[in-house]
N, C-alpha and C positions, 0 to 999 in steps of 0.2 A: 310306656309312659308312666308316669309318677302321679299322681295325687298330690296337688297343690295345698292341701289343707290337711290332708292326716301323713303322706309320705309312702303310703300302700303302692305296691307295681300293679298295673292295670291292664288290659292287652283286650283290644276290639272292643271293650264298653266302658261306659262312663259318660261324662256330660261335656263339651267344651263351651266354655264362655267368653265369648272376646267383647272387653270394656272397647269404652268411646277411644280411647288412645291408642287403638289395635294392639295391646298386649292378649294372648291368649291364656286363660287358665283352665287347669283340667283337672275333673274333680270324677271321683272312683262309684260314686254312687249321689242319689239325690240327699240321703245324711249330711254326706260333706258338703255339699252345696247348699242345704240349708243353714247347717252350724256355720259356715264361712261369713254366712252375712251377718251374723249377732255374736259368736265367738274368738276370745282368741285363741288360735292352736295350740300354743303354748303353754295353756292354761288349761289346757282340755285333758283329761289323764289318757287315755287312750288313744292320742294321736302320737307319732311318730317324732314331732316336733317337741312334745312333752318328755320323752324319753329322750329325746338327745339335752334336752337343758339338765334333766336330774343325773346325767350320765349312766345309763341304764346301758342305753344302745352304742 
């Protein structure tokens, strides 16, 4: 599984959140799941999502 918020591969731990709408998200540690409710990834330097806009990754 992936990390919905930094882009990290996961495997047997992590947190899953499924919103009112039954979408599922899955976040790699409680970090990501806190930064997910007040950040944007993209704007985060150390996310996954940040590195793909600067063309890093």
């Amino acid at each position: 599984m992936k990390c919905n918020f930094c882009l990290k591969e996961f495997k047997n731990k992590g947190h899953l959140f499924v919103k009112n709408d039954g979408t599922k998200v899955y976040y790699c540690s409680s970090k990501c799941m806190k930064n997910a409710k007040i950040r944007n990834p993209r704007k985060t330097k150390w996310t996954g999502w940040a590195l793909k806009a600067k063309g890093k990754e």
